[in-house]
FILUM-572999 format. One record per atom (N, C-alpha, C, O): residue in one letter; y, x, z. Coordinates in steps of 0.05 Angstrom, whole numbers, plus 5000, padded with zeros to 4 digits. Each point is the difference from the previous one (the first is absolute). Example, Ala and Ser with C-alpha at 12.3 -4.5 7.8 and 13.67 -1.06 7.14 Angstrom:
% residues 2
A488652645156 A502449825000 A502450185000 A500050215013 S502149724973 S502450165001 S502249855014 S502250105004 
This chain:
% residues 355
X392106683108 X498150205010 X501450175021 X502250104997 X496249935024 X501450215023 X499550264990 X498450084984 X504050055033 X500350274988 X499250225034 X501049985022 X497550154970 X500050235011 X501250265007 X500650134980 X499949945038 X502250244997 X497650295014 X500250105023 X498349964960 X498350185003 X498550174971 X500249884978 X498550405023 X499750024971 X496350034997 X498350025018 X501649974963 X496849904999 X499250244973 X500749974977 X497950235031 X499650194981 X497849984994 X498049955014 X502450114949 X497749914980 X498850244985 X501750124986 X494950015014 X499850164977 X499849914978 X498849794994 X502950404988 X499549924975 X496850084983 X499349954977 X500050125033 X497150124989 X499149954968 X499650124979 X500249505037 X499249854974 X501449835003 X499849805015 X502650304964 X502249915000 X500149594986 X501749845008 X496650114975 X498949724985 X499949815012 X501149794994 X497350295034 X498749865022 X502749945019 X500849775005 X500350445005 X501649995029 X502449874986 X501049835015 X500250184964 X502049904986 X500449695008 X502349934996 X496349915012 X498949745018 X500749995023 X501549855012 X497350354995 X500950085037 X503350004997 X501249825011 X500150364976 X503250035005 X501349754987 X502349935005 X496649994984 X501949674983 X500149845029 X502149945010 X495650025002 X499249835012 X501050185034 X499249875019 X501750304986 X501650095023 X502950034992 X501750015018 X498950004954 X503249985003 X500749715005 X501749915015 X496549944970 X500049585000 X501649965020 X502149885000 X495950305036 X500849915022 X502650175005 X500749975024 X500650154966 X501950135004 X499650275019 X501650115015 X495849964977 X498050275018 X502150224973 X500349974976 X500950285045 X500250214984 X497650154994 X498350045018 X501250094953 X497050204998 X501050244995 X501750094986 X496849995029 X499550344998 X498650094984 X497849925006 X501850274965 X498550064984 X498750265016 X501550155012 X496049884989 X498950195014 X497850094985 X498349884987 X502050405017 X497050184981 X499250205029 X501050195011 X496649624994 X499150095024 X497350184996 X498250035016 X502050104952 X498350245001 X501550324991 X498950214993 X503449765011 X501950155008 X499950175040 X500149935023 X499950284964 X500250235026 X501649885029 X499550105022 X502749674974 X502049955022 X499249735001 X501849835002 X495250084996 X498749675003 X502449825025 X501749834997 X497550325026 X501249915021 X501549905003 X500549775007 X501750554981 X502650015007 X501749614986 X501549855013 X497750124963 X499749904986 X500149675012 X501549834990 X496550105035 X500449865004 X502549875032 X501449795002 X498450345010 X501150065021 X502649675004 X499949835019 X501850194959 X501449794999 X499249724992 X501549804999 X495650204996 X499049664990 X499549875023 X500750125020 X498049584985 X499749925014 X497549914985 X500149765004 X498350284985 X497550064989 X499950114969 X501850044984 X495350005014 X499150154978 X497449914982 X497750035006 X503549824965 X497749954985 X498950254979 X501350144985 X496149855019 X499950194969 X496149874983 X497750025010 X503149864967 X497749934992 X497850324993 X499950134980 X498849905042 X497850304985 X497849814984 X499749765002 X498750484980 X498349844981 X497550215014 X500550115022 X497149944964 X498050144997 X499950134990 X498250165005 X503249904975 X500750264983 X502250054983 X500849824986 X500550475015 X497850145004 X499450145029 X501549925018 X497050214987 X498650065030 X502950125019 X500749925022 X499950174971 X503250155013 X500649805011 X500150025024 X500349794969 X501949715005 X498649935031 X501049995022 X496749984970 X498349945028 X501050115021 X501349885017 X497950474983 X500450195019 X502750015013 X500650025023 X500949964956 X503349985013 X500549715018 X500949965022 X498149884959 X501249715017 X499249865023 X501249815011 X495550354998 X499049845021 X501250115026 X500649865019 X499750344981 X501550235017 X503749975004 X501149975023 X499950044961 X502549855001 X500949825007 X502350025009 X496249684990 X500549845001 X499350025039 X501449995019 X496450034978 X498350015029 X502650175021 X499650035024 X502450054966 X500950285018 X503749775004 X501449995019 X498949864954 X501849915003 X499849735015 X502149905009 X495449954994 X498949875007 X500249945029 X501249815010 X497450405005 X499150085029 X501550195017 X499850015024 X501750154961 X501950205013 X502049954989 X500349785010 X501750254973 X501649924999 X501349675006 X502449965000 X494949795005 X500549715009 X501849834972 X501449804996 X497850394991 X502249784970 X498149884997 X497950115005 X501949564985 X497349754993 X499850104962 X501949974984 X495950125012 X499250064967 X498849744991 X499049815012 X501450244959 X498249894988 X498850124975 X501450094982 X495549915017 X498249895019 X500250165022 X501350215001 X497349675022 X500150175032 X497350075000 X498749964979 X500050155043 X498150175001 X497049874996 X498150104987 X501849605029 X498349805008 X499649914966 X497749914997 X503450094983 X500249904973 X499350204982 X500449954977 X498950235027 X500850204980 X498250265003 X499350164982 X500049845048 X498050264996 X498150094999 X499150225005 X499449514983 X497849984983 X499949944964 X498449894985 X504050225010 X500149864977 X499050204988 X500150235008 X498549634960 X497850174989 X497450215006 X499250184984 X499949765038 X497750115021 X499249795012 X500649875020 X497350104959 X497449815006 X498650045030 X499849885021 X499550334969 X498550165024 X501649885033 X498849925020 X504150114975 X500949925024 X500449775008 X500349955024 X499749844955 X500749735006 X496749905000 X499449775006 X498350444985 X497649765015 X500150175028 X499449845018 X501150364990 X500349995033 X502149805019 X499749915023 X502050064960 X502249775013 X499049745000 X500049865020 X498550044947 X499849705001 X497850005026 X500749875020 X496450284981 X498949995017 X500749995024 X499749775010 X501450445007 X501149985027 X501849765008 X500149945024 X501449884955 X502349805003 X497449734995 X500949774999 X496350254998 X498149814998 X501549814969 X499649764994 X501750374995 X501149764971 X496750164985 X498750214999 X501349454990 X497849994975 X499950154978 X502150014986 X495750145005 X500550104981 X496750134991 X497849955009 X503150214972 X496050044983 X498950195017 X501550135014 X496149904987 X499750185019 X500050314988 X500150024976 X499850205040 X502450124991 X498050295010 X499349995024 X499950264960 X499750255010 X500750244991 X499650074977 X501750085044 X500750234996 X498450195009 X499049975022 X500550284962 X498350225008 X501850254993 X501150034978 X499050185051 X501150184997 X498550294989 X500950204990 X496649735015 X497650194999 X498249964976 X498749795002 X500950334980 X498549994983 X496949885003 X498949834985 X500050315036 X497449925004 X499749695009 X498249864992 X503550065021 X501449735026 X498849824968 X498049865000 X503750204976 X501049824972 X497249994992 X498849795004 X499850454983 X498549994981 X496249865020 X498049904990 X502650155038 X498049705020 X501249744988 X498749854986 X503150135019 X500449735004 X499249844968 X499049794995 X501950424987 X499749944968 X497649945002 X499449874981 X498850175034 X497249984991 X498749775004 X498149954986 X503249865036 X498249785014 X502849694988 X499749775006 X503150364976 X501449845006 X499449824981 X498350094984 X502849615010 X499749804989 X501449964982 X502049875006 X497850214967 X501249994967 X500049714992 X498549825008 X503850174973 X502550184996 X501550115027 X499249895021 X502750304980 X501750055023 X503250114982 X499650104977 X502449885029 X502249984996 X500250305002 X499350055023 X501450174963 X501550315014 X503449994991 X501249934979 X499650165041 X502650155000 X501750115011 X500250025025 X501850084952 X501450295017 X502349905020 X500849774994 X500250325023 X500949915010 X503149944995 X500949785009 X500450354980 X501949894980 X499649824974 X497949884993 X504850134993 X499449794976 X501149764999 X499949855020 X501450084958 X500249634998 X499949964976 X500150194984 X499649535007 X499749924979 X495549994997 X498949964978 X500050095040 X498050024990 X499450295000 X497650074999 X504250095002 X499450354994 X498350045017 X500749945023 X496950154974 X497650255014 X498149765019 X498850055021 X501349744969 X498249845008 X498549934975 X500649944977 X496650115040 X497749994974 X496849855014 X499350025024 X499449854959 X497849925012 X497450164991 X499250024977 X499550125051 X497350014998 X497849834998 X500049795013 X497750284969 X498349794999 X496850055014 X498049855000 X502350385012 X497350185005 X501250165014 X502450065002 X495250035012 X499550315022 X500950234987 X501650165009 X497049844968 X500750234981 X503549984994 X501350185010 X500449624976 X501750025002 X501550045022 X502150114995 X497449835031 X500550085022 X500450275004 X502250105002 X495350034999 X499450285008 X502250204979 X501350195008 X498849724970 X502050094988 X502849995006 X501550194995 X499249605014 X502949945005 X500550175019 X502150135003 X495449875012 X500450175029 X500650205003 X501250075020 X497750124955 X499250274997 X502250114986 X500050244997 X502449564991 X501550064982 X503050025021 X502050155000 X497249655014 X501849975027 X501150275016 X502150115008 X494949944994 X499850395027 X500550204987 X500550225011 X499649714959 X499550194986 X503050255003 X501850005016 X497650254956 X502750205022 X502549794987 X502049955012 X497449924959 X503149894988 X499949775002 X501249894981 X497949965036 X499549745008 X501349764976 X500050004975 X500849865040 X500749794966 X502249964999 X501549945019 X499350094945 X503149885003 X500749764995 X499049874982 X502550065030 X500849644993 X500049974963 X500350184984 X499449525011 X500049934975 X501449694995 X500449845019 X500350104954 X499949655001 X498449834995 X499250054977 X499949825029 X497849845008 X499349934966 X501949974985 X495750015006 X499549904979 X497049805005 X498550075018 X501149744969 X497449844992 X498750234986 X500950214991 X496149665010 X498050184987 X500049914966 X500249774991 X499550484995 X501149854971 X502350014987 X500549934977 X501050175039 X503550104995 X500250174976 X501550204998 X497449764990 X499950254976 X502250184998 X499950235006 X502249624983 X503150094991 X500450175022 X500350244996 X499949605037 X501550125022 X497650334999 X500750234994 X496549675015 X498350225001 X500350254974 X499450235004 X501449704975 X500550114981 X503050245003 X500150254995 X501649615011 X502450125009 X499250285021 X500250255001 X499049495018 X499350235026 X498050344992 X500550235009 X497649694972 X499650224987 X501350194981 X499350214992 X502549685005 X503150234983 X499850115018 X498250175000 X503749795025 X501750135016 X497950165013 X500450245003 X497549665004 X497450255021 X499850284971 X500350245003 X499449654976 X499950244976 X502750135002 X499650245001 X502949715001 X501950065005 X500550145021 X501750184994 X497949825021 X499550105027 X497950255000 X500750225008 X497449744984 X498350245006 X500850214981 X500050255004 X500949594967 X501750344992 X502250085004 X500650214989 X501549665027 X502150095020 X498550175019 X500950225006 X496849695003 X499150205029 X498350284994 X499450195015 X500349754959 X498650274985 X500450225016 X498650105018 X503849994969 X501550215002 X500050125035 X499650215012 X501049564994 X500450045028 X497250085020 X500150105023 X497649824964 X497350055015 X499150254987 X499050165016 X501349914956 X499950304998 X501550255005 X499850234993 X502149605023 X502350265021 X499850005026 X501650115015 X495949734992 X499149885029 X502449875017 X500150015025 X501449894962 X502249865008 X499349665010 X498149864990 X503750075028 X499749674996 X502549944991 X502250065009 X496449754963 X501949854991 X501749785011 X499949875021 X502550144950 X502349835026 X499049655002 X498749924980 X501749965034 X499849795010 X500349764973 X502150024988 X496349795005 X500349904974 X503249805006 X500949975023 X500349944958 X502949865005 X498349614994 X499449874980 X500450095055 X499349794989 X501349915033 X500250135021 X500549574971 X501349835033 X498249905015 X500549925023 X497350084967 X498549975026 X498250175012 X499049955022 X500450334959 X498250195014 X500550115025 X501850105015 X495349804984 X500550105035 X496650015008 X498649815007 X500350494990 X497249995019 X499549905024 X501650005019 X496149904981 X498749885031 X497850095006 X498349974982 X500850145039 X497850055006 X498250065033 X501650015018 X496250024988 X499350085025 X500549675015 X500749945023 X498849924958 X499349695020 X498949764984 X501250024978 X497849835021 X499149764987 X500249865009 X499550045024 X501349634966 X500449825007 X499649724983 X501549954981 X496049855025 X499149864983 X501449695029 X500849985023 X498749854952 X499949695012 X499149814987 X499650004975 X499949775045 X498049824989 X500949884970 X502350004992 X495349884991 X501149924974 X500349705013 X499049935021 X502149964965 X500649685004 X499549854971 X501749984983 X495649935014 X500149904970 X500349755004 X499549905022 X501549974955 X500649804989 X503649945006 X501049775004 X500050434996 X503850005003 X500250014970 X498750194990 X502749654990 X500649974980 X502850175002 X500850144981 X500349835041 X502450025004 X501250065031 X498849885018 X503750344991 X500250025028 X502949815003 X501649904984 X498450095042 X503449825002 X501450145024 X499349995023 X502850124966 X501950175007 X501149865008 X501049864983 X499750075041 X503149885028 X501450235013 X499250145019 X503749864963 X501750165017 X502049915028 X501749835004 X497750285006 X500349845029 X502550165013 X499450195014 X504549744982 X502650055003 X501049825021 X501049784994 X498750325035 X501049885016 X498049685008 X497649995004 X504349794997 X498349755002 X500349954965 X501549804996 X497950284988 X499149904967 X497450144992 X499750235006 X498949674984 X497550134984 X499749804971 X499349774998 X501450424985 X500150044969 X496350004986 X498350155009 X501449704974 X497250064995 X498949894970 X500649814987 X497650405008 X499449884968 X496850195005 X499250165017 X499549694956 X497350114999 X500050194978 X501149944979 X497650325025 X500250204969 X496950064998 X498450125014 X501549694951 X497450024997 X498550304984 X501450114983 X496150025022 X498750134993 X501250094969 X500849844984 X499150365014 X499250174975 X496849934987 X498449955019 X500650034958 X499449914985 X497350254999 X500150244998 X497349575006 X498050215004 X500650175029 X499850255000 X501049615025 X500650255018 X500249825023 X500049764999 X500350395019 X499649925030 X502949885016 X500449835017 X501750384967 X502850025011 X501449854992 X499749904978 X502450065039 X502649844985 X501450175004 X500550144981 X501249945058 X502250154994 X501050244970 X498650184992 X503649754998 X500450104980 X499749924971 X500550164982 X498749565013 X498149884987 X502849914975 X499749994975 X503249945043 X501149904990 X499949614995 X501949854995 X495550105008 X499049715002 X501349835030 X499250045023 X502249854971 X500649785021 X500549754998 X500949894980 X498250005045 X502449784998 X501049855028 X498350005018 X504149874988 X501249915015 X499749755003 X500849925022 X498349934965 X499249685009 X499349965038 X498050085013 X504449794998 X499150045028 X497949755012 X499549965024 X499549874949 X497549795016 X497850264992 X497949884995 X501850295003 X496950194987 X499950105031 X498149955014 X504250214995 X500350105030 X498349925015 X500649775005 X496550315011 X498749995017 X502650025018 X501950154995 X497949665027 X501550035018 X499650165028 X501550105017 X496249884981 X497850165025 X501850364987 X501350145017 X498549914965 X501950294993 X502250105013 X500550225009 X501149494989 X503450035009 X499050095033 X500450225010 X498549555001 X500150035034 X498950215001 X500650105021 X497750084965 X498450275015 X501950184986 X499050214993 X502849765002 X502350204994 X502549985008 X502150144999 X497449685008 X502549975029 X499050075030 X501350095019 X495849824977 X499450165022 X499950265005 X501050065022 X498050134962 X500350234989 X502750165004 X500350225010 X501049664982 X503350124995 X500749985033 X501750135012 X497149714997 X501449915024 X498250265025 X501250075020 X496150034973 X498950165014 X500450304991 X499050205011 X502549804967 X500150154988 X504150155014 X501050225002 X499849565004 X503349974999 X501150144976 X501650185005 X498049794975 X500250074976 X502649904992 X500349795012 X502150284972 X503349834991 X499049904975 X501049804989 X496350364999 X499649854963 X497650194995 X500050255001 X498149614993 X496950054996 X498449814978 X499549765008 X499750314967 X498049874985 X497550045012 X498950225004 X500049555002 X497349985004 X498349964975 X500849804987 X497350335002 X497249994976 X498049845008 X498150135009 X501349564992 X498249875007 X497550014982 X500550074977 X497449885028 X498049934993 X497149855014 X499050075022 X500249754962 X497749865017 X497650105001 X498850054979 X499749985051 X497550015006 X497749804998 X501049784996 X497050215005 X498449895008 X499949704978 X501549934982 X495349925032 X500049744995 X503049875012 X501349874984 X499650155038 X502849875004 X502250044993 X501949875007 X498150354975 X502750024988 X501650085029 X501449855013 X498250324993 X501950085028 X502950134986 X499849964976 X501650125028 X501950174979 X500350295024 X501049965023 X498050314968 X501650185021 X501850214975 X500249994976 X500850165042 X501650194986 X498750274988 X498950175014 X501349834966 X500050264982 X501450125003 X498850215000 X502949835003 X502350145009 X502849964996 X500849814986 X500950375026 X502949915005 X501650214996 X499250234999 X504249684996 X501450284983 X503349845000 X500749804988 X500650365027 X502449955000 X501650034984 X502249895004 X497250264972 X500549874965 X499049864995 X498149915012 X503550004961 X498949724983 X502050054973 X502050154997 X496549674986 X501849954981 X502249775003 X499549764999 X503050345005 X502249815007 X499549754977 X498849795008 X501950224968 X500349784983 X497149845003 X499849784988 X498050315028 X498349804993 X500249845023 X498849785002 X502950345021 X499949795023 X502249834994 X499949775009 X502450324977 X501949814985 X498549784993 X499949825015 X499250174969 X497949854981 X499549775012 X500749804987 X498350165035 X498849815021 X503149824998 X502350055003 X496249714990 X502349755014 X500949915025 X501749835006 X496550325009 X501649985027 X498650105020 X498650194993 X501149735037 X498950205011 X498749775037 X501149805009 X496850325000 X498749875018 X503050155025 X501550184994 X498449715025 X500250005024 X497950015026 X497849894995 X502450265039 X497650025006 X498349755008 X497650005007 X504549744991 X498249745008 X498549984973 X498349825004 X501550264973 X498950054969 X502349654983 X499349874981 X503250105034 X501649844986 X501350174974 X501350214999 X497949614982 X500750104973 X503249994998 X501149795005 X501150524984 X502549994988 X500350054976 X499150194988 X502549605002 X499850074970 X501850184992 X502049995014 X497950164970 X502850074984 X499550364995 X499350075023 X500750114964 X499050184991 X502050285018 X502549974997 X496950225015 X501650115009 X498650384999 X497850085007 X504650094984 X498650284990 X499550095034 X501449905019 X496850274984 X498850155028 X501950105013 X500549955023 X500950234960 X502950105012 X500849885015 X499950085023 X501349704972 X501849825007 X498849965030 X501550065019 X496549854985 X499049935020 X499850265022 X500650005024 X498450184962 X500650315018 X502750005006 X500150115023 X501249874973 X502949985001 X500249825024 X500250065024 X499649714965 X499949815026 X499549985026 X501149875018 X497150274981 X498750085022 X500150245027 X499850005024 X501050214951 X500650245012 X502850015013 X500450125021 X501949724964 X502850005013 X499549805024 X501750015018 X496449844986 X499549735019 X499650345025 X501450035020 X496450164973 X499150145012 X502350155015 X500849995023 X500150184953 X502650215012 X501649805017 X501050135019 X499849594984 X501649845006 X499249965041 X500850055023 X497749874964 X497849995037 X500350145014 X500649955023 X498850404964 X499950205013 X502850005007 X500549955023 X501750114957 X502050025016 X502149875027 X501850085013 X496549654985 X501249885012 X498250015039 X501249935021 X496950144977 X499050105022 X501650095022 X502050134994 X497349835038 X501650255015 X499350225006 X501650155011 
């Protein structure tokens, strides 16, 4: 293995995850920099790397605000190569923004509306064509995606949307969830007599302790339903490799993401998936992007539901091997890291060698 004589700084954030990243940069004989780039001296911090990884997640919300800005600053002004870089990453978890991107970049996908105006939403609710898909614009796993079946449910969603406490994110449940629905009614009883006190001192209470709260409001955003998807097929698309398995539906429900249900059998693989996610990645210039397929129509077209520069590492492990962009099959099972790795030192390597 060639050795590098440069240092490659890592946040530890989530420390589980990146622990991959540094195995797989000492391998090459890459020195790592441990870096906590939500520390007051971010910068300072990096100054001596010759790039900078840091896995950010969606929550909790802090994480967001610090990392898109940091990265973007170490990125573009300071000229260090990150990972993820800006083109990858600054749509992540904002629906809202990646149907303005998939649209303008013409990639396939459901069709797709956003309303910033209340009145704009609760027209359109009136004439639109049920079922329709709502959701918030954050979320994974299925979180805050829900199906309307009616105008009326519509007008409600809408109204709940503009409203002054607009909505807070949730985990996705099937209709019938007893146990989960059951639970979820503890904690709202729990909650309102924590907030007692606090509404008869005209106070606002403190913020409930939960990792994904987070209000949304003052916009709606529905998309087309796509029936008859038993199941969506996720292609993570790392450089020239795209990783892929199908994750079937939750049980009584519309969704998979989150479902836990998969599987990797690579003859099931629509192949028509892989190429529009290579194409994708490729319009996208993306370093590592899951694409959410699902099929339209009598033809089974496949477009994107959406896309997210997380993933669950072990399930792309999982896969026995991996397409290439001619769609030539490689066998042999390899963790994401690794390949980020690969890729990114190929990256810092280029750059430096430039005049």
């Amino acid at each position: 293995m060639s050795k590098h004589q440069f240092v490659v700084g890592v946040d530890e954030t989530r420390l589980g995850y990146v622990a991959k990243w540094t195995a797989a940069l000492q391998a090459r004989g890459i020195q790592v920099k441990k870096l906590d780039l939500l520390a007051s001296n971010a910068l300072e911090q990096v100054h001596d790397c010759a790039g900078v990884m840091w896995h950010w997640f969606h929550y909790p919300h802090e994480i967001r605000l610090a990392a898109l800005p940091i990265l973007r600053v170490i990125e573009e002004q300071l000229r260090i190569p990150v990972f993820p870089d800006m083109a990858t990453s600054w749509h992540y978890d904002d629906k809202i923004a990646q149907s303005y991107l998939l649209k303008a970049l013409d990639i396939p996908h459901p069709q797709t509306w956003v309303f910033w105006r209340k009145a704009d939403a609760l027209r359109w609710a009136e004439t639109a064509q049920y079922p329709v898909v709502a959701k918030l614009s954050g979320g994974a796993g299925s979180m805050n995606v829900r199906l309307l079946r009616s105008a009326k449910e519509a007008r409600q969603y809408v109204n709940a949307c503009f409203s002054g406490s607009g909505i807070v994110g949730r985990p996705a449940l099937p209709r019938g969830a007893l146990p989960a629905t059951w639970a979820r009614l503890k904690r709202a009883l729990k909650r309102a007599a924590q907030a007692g006190p606090y509404v008869l001192a005209n106070r606002f209470p403190a913020l409930p302790d939960q990792t994904y709260w987070m209000p949304q409001k003052n916009y709606a955003l529905f998309q087309e339903f796509l029936p008859d998807n038993a199941h969506d097929t996720r292609v993570t698309v790392i450089g020239n490799r795209a990783f892929a398995y199908r994750r079937f539906n939750r049980p009584n429900d519309f969704r998979a993401s989150g479902s836990g249900n998969f599987n990797v059998e690579p003859d099931q693989i629509d192949l028509r998936c892989v190429a529009a996610a290579f194409a994708a990645a490729k319009k996208l210039q993306s370093q590592s992007m899951a694409f959410d397929f699902l099929f339209r129509g009598p033809t089974r077209d496949p477009v994107i539901a959406e896309i997210s520069y997380c993933y669950v590492d072990w399930m792309v492990e999982s896969c026995p091997g991996h397409w290439d962009s001619n769609l030539t099959w490689h066998a042999g099972r390899m963790w994401p890291q690794e390949a980020h790795v690969e890729d990114f030192v190929a990256r810092i390597v280029g750059a430096r060698t430039l005049p």
